[in-house]
LOGU-399544 format. One record per atom (N, C-alpha, C): x, y, z. Coordinates in steps of 0.001 Angstrom, whole numbers, padded with zeros to 6 digits, always signed. Layout:
XYZ/...
//
This chain:
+097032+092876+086265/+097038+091434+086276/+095879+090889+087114/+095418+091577+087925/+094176+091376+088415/+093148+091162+088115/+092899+091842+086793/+091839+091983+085790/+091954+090253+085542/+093017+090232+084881/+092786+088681+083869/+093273+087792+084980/+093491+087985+086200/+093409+086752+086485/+091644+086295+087482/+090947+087425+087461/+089578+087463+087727/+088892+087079+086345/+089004+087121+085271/+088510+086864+084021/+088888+085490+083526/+090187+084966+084803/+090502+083372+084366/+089651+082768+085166/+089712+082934+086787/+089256+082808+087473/+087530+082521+086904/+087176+083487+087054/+085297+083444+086430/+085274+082419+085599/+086028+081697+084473/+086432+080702+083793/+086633+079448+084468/+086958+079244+085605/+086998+077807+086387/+085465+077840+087284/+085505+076495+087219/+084121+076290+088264/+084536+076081+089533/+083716+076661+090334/+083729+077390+091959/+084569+076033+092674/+084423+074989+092042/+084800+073704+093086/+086962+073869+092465/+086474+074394+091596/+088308+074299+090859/+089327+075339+091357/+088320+076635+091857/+089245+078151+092046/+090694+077358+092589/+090665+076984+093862/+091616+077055+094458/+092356+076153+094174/+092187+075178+093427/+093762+074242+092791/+094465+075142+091556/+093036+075737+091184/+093885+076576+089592/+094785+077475+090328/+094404+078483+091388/+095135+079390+092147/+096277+079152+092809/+096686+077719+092809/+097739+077520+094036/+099057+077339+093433/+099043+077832+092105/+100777+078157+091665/+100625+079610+091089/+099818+080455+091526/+100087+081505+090821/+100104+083170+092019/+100807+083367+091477/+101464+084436+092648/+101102+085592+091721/+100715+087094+092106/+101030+088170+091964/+101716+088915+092154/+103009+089864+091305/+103529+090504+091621/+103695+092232+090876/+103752+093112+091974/+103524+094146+091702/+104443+095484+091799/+104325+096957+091521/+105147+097674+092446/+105138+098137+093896/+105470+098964+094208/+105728+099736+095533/+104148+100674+095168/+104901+101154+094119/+103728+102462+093463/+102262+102170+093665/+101968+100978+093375/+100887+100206+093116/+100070+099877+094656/+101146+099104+095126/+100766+098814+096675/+100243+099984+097798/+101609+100770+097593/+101313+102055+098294/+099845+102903+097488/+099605+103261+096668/+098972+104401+096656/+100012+105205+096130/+099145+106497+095281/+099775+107901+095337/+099715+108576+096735/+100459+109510+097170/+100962+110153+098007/+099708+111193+097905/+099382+111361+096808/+098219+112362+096061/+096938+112464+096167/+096458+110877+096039/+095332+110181+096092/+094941+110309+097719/+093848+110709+097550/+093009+110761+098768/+092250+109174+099572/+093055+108389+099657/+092334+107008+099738/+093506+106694+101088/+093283+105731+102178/+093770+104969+102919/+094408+103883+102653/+094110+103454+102004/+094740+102194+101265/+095209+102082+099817/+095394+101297+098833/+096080+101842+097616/+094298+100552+096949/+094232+100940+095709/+093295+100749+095040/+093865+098993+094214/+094935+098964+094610/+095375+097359+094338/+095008+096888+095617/+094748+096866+096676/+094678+096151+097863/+093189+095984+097748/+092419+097187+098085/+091146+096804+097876/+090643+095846+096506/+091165+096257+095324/+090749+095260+094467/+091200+093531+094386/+092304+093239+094958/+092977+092076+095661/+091876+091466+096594/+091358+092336+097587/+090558+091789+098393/+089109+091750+097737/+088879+091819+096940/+087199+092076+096016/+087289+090634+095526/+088563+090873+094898/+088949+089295+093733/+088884+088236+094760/+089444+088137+096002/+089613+087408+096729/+088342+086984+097605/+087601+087938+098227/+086281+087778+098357/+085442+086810+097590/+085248+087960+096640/+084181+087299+095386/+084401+085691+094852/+085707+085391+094769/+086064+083701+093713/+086387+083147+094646/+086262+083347+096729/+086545+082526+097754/+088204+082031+097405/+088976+082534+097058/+090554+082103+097396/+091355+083286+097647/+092399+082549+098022/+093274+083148+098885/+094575+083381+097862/+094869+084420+097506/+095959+085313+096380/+097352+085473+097594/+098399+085034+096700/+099475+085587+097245/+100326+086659+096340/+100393+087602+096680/+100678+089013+095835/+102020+089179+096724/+103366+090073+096092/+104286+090616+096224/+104415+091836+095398/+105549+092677+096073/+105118+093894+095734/+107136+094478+095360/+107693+094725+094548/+109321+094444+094342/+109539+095813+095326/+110918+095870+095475/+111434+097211+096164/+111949+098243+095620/+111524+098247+094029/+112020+099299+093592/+111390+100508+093871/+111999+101548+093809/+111646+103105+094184/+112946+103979+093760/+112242+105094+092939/+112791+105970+092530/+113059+107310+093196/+112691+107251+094572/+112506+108376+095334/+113961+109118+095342/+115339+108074+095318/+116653+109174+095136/+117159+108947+093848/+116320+109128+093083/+116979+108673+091503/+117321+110500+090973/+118378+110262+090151/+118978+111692+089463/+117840+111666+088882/+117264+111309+088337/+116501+111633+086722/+115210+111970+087226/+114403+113099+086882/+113457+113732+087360/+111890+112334+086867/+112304+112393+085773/+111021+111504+084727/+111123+110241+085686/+112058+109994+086686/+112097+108568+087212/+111369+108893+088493/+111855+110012+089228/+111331+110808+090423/+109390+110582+090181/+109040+111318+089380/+107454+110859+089034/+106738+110108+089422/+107522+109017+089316/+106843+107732+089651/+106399+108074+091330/+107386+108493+092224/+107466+108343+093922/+105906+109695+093970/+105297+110293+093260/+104581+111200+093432/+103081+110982+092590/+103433+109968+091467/+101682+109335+090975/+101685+110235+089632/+102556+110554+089207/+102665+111107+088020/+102754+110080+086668/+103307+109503+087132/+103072+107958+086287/+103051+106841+086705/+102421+105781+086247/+101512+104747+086430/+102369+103868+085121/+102688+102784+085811/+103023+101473+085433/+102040+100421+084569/+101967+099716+083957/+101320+098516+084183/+101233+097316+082777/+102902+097332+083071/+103322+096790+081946/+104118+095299+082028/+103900+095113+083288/+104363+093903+083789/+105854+094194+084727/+106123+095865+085506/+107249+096119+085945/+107303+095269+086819/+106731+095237+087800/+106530+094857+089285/+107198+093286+089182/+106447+092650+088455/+106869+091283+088064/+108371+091379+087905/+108624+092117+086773/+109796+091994+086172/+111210+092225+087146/+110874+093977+088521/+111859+094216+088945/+111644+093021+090152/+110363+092295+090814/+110469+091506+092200/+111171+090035+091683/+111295+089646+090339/+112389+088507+089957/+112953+089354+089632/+113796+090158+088988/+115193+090986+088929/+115438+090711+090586/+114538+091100+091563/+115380+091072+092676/+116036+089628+093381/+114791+088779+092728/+115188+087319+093408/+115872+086693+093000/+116551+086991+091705/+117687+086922+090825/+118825+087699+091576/+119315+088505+092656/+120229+088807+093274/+120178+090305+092740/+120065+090919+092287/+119981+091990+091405/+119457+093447+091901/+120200+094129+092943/+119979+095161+094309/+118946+096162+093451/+117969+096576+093866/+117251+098258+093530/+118024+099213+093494/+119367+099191+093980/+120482+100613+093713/+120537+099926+091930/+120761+098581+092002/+121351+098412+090182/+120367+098467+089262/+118803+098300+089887/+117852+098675+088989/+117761+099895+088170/+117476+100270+089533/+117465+102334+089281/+118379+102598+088461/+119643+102258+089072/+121057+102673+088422/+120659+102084+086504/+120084+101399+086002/+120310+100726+084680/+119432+101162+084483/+118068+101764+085189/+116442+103050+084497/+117101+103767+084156/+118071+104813+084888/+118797+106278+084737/+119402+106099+083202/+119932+104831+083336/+121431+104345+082054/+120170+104320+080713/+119075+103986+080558/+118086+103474+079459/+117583+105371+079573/+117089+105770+080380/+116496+106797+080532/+117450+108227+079621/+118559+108108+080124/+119535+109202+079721/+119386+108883+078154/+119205+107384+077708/+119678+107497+076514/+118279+107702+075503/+117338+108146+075986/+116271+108233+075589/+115955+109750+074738/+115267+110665+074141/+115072+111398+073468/+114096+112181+074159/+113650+112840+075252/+112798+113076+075764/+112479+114318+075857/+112860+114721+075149/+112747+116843+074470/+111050+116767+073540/+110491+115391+073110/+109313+115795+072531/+108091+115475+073992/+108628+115422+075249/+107758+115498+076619/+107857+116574+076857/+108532+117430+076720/+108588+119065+077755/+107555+119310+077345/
//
């Protein structure tokens, strides 16, 4: 989401950035924020690019990041995620940080991945 909102951004003139910017929030995962565990970097490659975007078009981004994490999930394919084995970027982050502001706990997230996950066909991944 960074991408296009730097590609909207580049689209307003320099005197406009920051009124166009001031209802629009970013939201992301854990996965995203953090870094892989894997990745050899200090920081996660959304932060630095947050701060490039933010630099470069002079405004100030407010980004959130949801609390989901799969780190005690039964399901191995969900586990992945906590290790950089798979990569998101389908609009989760968004989706689970309002799931959460909607009242909606990360035990019941996970818990309803596992419930979609189990029912999935996943013998043509081995």
């Amino acid at each position: 989401m960074l991408a296009v909102l730097a590609l909207a951004l580049a689209d307003q003139k320099p005197s406009s950035r920051t009124d166009f910017i001031s209802d629009i929030a970013i939201a992301t995962t854990s996965w995203l924020v953090d870094g892989s565990k894997y990745e050899n970097i200090s920081n996660s490659s959304f932060m630095k690019l947050t701060e490039i975007v933010t630099e470069y078009f002079d405004v100030s981004l407010v980004c959130f990041s949801s609390g989901l994490r799969f780190n005690k999930s039964t399901m191995k394919v969900l586990r992945d995620y906590e290790i950089g084995y798979v990569r998101e970027g389908v609009g989760a982050g968004a989706l689970s940080f309002l799931s959460e502001l909607k009242g909606i706990t990360v035990q019941e997230l996970v818990t309803d991945c596992e419930m979609v996950v189990d029912q999935l066909d996943l013998s043509t991944f081995d």
